[in-house]
ZADO-1210 file (C-alpha; in nm, 4 decimals, padded with zeros to 6 digits):
<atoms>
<atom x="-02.6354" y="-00.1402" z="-06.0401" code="UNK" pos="1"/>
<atom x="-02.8373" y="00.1533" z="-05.9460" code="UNK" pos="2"/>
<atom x="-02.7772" y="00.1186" z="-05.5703" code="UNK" pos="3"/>
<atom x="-02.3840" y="00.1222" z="-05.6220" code="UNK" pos="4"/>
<atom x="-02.4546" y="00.4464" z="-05.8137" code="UNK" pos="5"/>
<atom x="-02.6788" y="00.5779" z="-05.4801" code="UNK" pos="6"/>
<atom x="-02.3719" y="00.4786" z="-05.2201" code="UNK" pos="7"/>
<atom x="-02.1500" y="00.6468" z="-05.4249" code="UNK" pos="8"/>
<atom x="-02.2917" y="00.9810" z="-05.4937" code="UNK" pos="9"/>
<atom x="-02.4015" y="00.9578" z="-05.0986" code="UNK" pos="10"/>
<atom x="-02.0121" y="00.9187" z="-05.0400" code="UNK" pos="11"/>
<atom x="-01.8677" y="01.1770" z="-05.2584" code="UNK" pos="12"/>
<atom x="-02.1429" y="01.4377" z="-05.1206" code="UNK" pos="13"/>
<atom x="-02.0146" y="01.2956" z="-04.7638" code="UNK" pos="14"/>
<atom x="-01.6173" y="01.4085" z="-04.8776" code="UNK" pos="15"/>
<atom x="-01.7222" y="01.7041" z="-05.0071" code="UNK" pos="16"/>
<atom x="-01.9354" y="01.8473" z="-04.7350" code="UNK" pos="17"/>
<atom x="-01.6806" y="01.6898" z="-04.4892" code="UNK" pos="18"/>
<atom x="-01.9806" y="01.8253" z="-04.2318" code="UNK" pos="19"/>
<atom x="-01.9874" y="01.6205" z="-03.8944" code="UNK" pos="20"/>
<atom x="-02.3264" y="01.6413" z="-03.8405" code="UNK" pos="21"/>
<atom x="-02.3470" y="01.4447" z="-04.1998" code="UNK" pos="22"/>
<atom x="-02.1522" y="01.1674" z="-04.0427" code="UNK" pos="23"/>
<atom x="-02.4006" y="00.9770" z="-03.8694" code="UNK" pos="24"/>
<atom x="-02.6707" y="00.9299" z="-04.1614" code="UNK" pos="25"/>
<atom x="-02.4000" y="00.9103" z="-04.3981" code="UNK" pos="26"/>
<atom x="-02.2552" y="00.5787" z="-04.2151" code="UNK" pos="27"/>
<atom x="-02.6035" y="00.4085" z="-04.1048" code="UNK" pos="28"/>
<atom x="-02.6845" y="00.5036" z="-04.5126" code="UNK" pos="29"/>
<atom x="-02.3896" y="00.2521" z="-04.6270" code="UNK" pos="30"/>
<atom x="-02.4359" y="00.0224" z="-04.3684" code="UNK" pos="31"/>
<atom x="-02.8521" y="-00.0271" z="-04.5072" code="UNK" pos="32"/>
<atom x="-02.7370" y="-00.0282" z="-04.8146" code="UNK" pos="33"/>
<atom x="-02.4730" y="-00.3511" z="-04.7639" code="UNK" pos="34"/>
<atom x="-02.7538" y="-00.5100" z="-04.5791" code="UNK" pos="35"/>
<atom x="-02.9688" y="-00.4322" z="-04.9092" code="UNK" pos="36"/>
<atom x="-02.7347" y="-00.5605" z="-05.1385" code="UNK" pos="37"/>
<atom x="-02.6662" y="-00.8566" z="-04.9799" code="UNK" pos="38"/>
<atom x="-03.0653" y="-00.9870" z="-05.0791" code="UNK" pos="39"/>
<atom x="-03.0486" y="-01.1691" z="-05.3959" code="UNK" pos="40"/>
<atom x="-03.2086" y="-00.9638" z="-05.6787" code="UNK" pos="41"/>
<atom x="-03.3099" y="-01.0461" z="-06.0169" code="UNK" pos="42"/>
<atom x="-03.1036" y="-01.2656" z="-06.2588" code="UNK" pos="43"/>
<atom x="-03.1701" y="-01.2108" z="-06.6383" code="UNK" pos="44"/>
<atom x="-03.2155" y="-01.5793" z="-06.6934" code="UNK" pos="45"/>
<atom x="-03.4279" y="-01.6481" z="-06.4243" code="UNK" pos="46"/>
<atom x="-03.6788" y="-01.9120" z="-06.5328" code="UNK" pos="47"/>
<atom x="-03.9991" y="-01.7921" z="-06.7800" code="UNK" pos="48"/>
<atom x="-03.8869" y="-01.4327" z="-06.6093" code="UNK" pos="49"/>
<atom x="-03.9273" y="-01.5128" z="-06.2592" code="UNK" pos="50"/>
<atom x="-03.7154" y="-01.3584" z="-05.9618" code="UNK" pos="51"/>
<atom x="-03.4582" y="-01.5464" z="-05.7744" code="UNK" pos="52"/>
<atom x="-03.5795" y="-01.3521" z="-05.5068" code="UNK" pos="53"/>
<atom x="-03.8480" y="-01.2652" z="-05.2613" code="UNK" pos="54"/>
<atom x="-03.7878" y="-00.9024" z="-05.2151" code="UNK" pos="55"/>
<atom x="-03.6275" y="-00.6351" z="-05.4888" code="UNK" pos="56"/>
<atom x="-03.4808" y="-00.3200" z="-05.3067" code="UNK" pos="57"/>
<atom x="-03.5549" y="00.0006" z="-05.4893" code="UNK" pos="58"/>
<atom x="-03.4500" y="00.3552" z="-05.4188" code="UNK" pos="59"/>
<atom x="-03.2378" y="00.4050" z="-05.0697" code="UNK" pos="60"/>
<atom x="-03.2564" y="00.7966" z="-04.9579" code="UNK" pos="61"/>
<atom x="-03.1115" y="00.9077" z="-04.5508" code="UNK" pos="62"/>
<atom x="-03.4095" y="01.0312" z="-04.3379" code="UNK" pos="63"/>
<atom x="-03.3614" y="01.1823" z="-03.9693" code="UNK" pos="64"/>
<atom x="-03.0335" y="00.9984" z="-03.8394" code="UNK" pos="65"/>
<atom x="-03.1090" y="00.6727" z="-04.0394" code="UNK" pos="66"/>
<atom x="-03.2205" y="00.5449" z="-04.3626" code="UNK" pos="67"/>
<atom x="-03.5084" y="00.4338" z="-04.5729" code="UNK" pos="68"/>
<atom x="-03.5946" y="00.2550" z="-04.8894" code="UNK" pos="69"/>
<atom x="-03.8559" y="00.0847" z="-05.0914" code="UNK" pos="70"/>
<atom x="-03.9124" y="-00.2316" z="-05.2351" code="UNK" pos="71"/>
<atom x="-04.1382" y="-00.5009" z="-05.3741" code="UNK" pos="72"/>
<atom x="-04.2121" y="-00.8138" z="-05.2220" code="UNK" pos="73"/>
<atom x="-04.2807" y="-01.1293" z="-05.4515" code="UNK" pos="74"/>
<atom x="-04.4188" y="-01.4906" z="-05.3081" code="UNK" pos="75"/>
<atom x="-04.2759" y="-01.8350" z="-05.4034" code="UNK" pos="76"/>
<atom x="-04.4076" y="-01.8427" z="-05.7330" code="UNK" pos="77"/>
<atom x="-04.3034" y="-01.4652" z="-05.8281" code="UNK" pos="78"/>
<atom x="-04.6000" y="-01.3191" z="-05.8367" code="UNK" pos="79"/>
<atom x="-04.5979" y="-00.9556" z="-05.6464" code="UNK" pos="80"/>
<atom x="-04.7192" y="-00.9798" z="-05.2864" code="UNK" pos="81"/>
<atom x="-04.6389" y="-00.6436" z="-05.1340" code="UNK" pos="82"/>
<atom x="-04.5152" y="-00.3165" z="-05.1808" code="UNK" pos="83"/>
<atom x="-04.3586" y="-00.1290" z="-04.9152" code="UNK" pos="84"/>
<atom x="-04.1186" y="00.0985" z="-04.7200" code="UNK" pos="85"/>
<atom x="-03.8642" y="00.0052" z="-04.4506" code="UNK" pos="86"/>
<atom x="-03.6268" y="00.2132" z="-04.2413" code="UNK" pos="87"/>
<atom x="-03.3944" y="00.2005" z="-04.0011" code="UNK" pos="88"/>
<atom x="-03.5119" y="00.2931" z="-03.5963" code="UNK" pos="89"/>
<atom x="-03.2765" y="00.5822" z="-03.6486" code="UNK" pos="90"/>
<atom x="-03.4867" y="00.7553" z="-03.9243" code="UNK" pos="91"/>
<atom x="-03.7319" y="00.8112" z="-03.6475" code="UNK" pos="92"/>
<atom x="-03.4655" y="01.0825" z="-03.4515" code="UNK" pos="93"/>
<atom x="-03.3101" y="01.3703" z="-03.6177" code="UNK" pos="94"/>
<atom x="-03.5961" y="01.4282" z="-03.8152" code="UNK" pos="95"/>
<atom x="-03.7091" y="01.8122" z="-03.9348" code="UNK" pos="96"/>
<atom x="-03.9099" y="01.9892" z="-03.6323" code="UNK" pos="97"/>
<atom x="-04.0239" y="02.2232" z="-03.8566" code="UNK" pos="98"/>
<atom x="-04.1298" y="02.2403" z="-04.2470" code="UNK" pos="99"/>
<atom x="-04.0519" y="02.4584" z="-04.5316" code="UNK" pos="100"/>
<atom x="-04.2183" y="02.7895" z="-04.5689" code="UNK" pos="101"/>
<atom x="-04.5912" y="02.7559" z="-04.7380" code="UNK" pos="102"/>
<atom x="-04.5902" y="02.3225" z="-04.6724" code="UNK" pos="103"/>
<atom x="-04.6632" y="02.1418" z="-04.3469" code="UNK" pos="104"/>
<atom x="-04.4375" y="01.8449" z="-04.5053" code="UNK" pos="105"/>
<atom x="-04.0735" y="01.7013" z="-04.5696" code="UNK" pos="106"/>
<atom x="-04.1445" y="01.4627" z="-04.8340" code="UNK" pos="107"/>
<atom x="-03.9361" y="01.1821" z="-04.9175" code="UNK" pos="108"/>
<atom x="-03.9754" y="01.0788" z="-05.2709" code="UNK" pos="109"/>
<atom x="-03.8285" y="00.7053" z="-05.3558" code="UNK" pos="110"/>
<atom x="-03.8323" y="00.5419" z="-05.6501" code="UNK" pos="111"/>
<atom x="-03.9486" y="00.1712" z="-05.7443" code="UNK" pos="112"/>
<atom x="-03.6645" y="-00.0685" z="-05.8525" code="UNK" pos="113"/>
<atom x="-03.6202" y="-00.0860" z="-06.2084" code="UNK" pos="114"/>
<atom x="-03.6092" y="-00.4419" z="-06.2680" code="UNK" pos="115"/>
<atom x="-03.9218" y="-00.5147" z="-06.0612" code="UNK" pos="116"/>
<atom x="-04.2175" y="-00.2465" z="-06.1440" code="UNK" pos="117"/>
<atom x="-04.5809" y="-00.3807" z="-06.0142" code="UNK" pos="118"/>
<atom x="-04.8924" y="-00.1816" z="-06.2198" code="UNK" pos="119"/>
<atom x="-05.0067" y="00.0120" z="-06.1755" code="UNK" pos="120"/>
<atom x="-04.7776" y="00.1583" z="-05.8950" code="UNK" pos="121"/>
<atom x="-04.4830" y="00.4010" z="-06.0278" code="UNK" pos="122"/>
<atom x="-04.2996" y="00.5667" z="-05.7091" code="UNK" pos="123"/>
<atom x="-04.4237" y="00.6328" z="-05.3546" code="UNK" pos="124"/>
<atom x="-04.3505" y="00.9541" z="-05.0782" code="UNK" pos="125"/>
<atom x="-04.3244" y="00.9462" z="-04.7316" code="UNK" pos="126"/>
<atom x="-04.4368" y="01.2814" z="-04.6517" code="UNK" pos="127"/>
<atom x="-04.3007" y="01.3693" z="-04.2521" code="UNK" pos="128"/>
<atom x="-04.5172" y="01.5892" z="-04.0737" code="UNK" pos="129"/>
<atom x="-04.4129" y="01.7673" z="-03.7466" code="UNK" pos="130"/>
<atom x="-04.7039" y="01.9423" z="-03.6877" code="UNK" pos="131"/>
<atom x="-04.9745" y="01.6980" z="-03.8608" code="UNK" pos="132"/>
<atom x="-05.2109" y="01.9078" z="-04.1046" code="UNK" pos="133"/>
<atom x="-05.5932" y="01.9710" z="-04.1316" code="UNK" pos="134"/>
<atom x="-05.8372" y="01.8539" z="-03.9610" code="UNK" pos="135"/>
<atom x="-05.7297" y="02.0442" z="-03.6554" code="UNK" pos="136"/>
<atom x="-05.7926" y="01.7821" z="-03.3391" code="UNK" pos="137"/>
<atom x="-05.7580" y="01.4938" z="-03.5738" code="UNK" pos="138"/>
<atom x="-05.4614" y="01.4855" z="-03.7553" code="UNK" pos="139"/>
<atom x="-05.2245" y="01.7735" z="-03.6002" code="UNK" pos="140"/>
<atom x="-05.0250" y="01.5201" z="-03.4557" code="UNK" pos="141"/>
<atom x="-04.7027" y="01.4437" z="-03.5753" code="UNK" pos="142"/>
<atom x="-04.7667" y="01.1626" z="-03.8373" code="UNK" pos="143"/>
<atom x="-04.5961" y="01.0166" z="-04.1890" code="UNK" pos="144"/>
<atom x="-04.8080" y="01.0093" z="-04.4804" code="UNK" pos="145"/>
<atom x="-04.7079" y="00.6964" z="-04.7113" code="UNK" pos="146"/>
<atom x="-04.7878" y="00.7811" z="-05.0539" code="UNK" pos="147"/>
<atom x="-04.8407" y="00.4922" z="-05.3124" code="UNK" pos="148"/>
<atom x="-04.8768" y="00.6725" z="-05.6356" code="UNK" pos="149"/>
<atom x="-05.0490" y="00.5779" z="-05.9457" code="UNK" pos="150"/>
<atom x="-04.8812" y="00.8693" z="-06.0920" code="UNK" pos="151"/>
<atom x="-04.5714" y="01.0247" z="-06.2567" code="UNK" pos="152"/>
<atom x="-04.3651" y="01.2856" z="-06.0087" code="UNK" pos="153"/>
<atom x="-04.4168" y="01.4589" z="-06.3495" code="UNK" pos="154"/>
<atom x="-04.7947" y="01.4412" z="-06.3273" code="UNK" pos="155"/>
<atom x="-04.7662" y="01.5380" z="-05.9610" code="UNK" pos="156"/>
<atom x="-04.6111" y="01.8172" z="-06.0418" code="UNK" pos="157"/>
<atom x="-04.8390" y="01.9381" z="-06.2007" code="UNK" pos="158"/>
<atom x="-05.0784" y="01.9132" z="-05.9386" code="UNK" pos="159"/>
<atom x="-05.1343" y="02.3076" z="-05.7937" code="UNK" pos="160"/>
<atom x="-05.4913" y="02.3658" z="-05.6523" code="UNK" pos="161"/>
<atom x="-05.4908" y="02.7315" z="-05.8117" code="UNK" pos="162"/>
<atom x="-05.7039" y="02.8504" z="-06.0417" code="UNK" pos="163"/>
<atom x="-05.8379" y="02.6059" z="-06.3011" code="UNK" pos="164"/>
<atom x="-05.6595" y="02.3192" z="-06.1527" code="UNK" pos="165"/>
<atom x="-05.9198" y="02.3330" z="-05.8954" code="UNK" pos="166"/>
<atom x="-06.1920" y="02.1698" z="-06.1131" code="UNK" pos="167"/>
<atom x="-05.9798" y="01.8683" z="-06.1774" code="UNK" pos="168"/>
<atom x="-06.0005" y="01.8079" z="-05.7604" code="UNK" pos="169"/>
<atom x="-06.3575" y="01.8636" z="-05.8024" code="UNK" pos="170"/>
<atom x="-06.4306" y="01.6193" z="-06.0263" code="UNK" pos="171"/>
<atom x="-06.4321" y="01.2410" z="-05.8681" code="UNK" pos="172"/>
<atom x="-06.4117" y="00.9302" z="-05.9804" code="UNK" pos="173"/>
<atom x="-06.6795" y="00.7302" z="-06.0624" code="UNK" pos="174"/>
<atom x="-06.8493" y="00.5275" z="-05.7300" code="UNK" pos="175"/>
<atom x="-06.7262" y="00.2336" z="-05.8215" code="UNK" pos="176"/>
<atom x="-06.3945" y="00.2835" z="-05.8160" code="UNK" pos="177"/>
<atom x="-06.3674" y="00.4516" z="-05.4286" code="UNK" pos="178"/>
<atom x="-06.4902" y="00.2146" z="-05.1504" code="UNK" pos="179"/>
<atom x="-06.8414" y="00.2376" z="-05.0095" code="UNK" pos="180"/>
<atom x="-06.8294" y="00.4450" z="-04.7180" code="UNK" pos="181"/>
<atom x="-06.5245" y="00.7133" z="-04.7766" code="UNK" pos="182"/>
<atom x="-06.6166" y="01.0128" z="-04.8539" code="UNK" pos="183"/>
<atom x="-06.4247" y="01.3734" z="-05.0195" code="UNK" pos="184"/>
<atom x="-06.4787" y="01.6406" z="-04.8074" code="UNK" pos="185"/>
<atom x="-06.3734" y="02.0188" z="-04.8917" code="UNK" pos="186"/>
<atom x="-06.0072" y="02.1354" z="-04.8243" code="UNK" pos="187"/>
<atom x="-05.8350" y="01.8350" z="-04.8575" code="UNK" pos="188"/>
<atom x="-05.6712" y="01.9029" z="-05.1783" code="UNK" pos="189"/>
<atom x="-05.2886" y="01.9350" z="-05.1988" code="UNK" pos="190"/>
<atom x="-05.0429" y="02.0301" z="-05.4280" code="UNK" pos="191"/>
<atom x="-04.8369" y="01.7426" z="-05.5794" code="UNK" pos="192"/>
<atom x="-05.0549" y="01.5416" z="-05.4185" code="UNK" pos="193"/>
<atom x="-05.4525" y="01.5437" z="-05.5119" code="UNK" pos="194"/>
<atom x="-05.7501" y="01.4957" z="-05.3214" code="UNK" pos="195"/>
<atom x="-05.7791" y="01.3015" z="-04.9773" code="UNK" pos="196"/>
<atom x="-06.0910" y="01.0750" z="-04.9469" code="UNK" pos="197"/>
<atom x="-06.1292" y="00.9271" z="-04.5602" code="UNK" pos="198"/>
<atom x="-06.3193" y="00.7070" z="-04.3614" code="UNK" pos="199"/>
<atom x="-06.5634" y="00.8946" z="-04.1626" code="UNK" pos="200"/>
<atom x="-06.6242" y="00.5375" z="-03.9463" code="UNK" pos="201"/>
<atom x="-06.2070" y="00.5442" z="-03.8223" code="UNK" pos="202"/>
<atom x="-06.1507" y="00.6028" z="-03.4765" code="UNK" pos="203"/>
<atom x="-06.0126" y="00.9208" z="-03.5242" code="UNK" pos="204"/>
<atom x="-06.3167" y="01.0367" z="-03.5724" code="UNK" pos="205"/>
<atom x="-06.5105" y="00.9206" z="-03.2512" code="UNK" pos="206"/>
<atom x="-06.3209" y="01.0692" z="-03.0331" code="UNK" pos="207"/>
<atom x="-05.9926" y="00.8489" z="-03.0268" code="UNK" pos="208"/>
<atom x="-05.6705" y="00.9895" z="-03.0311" code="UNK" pos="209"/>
<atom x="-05.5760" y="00.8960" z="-03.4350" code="UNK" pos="210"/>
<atom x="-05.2969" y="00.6383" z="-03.4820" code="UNK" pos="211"/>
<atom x="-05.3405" y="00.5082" z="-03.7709" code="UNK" pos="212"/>
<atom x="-05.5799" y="00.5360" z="-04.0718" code="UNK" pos="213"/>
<atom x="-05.5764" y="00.4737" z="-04.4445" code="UNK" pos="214"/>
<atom x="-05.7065" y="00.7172" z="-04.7514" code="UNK" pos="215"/>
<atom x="-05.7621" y="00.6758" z="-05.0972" code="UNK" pos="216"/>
<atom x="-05.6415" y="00.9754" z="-05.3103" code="UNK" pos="217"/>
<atom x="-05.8122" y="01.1150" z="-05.6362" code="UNK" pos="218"/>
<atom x="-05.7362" y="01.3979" z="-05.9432" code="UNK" pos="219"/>
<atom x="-05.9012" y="01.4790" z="-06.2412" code="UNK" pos="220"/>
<atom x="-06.1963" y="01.1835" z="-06.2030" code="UNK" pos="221"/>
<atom x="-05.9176" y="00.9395" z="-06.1270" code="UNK" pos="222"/>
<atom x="-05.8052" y="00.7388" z="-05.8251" code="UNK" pos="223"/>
<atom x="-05.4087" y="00.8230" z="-05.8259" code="UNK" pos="224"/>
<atom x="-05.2838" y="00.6835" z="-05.5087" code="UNK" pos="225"/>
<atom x="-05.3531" y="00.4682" z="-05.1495" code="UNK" pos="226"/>
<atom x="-05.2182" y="00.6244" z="-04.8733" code="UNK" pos="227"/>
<atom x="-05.1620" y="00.4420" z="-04.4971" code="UNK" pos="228"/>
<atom x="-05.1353" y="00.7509" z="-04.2760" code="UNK" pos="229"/>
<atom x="-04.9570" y="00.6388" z="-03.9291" code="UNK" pos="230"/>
<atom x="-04.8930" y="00.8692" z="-03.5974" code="UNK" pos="231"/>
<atom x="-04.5272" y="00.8783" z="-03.4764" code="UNK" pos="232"/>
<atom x="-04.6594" y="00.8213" z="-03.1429" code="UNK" pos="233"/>
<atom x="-04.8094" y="00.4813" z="-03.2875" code="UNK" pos="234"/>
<atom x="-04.4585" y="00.3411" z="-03.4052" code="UNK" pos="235"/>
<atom x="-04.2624" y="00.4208" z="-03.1152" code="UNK" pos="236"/>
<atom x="-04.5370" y="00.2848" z="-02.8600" code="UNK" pos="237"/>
<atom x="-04.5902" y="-00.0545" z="-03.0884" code="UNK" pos="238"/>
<atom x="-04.2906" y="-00.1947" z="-03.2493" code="UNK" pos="239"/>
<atom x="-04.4935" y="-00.5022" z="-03.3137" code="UNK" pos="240"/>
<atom x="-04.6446" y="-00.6352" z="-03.6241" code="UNK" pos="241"/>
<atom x="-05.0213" y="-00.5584" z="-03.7221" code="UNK" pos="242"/>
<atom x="-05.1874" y="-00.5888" z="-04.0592" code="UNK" pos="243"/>
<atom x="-05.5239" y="-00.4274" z="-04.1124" code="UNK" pos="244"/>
<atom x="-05.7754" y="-00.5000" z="-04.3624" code="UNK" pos="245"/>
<atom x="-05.8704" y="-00.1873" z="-04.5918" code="UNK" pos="246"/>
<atom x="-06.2044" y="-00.1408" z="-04.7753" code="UNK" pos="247"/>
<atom x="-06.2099" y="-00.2217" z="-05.1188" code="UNK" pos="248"/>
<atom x="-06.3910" y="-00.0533" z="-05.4308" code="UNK" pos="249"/>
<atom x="-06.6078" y="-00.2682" z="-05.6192" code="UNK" pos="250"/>
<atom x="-06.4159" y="-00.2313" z="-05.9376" code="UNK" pos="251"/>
<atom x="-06.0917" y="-00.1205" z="-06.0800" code="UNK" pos="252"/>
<atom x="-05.9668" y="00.1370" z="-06.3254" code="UNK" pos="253"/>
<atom x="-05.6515" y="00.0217" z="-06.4576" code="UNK" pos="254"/>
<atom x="-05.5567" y="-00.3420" z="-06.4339" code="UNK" pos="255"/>
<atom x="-05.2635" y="-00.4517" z="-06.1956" code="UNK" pos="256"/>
<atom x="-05.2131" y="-00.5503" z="-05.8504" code="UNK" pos="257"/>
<atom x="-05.4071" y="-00.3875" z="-05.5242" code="UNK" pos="258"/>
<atom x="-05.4241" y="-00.4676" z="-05.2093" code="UNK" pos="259"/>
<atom x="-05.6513" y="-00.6111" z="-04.9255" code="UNK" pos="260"/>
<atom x="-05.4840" y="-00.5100" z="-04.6635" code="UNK" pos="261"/>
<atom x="-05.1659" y="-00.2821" z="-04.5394" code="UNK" pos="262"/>
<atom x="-04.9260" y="-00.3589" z="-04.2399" code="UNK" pos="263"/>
<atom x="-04.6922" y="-00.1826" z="-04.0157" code="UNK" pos="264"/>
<atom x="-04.4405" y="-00.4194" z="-03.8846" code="UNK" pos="265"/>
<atom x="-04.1480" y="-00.3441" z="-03.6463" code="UNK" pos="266"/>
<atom x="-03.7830" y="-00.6102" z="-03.6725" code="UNK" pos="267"/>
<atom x="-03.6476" y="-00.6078" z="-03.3054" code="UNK" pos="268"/>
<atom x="-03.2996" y="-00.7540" z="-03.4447" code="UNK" pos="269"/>
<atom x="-03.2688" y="-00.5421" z="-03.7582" code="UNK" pos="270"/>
<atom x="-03.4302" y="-00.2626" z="-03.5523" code="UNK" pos="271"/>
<atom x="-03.6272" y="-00.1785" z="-03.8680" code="UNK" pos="272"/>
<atom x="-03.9720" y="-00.0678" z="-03.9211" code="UNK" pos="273"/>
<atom x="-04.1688" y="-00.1364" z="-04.2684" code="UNK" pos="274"/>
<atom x="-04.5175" y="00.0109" z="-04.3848" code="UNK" pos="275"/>
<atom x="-04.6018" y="-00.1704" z="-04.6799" code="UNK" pos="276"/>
<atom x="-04.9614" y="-00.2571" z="-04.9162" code="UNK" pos="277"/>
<atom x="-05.0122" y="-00.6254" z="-04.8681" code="UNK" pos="278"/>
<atom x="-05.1833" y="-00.9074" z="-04.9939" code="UNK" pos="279"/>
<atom x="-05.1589" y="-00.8190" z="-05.3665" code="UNK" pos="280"/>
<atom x="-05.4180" y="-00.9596" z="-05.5954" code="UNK" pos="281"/>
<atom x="-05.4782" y="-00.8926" z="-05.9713" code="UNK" pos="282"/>
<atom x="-05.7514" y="-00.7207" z="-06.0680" code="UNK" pos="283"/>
</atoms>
């Protein structure tokens, strides 16, 4: 399996470094990872190609003094209900105070499991941000950026807002396919990301300290990725569980499974937090 592969390489990089400030992460990353493996996953002769299960574990990476990992949800009839994130209450300690030179992120990139790939998702990144980012007095808070992308990290990469790359944030999709209401406004084009379209009706923007938002991301004419964008400040003060209904677009690009709706839900006995896309419907 590709999760005994993860443990291992975590614990040979754990005896190698024999570092004791690895220790901590190192342990609450095994310990996630035999509560992960302990789901049922897919069987090969599940019936007409269903899952066994409800919930296929993807990629597991440490972050701060825990862990995190994605995964996709399916209901009782295997058809994809969510998409999501969860980690560990320790992931929210330890983390990075301060970013690399020339970002204002430490980006998590996980992948989607194998077995279970929904369309026309292909791998998402939590993106930590100690200091928050443009607009100053809006989002300069500490926050996590959640990253669903529609895109390769190939195509990402190649993502550099220099030079002739910036036409391809300048051009937008067509109406149709960004909700009625959000709008693109200058500067908020990143590398390996794309361009950030908000909702000028959020909170945030009303004078309301932001907590939580979400954005719909764009490159080259094309929407590439849905992005809930939470404050720290929001998880530690709510460790509850809260779904909230996102605009839609009146028509889709590619066809595959979007949401109506993303949550942020806290588990008091797992002492877990998950921000996932919910309420999955083809379209």
């Amino acid at each position: 399996m590709d999760e005994d592969r993860n443990a291992k390489n975590f614990c040979a990089c754990e005896a190698r470094n024999n570092t004791p400030g690895l220790f901590l992460p190192v342990v609450a990353l095994i310990s996630a990872f035999l509560l992960i493996v302990a789901l049922p996953v897919f069987t090969a002769d599940a019936p007409e190609g269903r899952p066994e299960a409800r919930m296929v574990p993807g990629e597991l990476k440490t972050m701060g003094n825990g862990v995190i990992w994605s995964w996709v949800g399916y209901d009782s009839g295997g058809t994809p209900a969510a998409i999501g994130v969860t980690f560990t209450e320790s992931a929210l300690s330890g983390l990075p105070e301060k970013t690399p030179p020339g970002g204002h992120s430490i980006d998590y990139e996980l992948e989607l499991p194998k077995r279970a790939g929904v369309a026309p998702y292909n791998h998402i990144v939590v993106n930590w941000n100690p200091a928050g980012h443009v607009p100053p007095g809006v989002y300069d808070v500490p926050h996590f950026d959640f990253h669903f992308y529609m895109i390769t990290p190939e195509e990402r990469n190649r993502i550099t807002v220099k030079k002739e790359d910036l036409a391809r944030h300048a051009r937008k999709p067509p109406a149709k396919f960004v909700p009625a209401g959000y709008i693109l406004p200058d500067g908020t084009q990143e590398p390996r990301m794309g361009s950030h379209w908000i909702d000028p009706e959020g909170p945030e923007f009303h004078n309301q300290p932001f907590r939580k938002t979400f954005i719909y991301g764009s490159y080259d004419g094309h929407v590439t990725f849905y992005e809930p964008m939470i404050s720290l400040a929001y998880l530690l003060e709510n460790r509850t569980n809260a779904a909230e209904a996102i605009k839609l677009p009146a028509s889709y690009e590619k066809r595959g499974y979007y949401p109506v709706a993303y949550a942020v839900k806290y588990d008091a006995v797992r002492r877990e937090y998950s921000v996932s896309l919910e309420g999955m419907t083809i379209r």
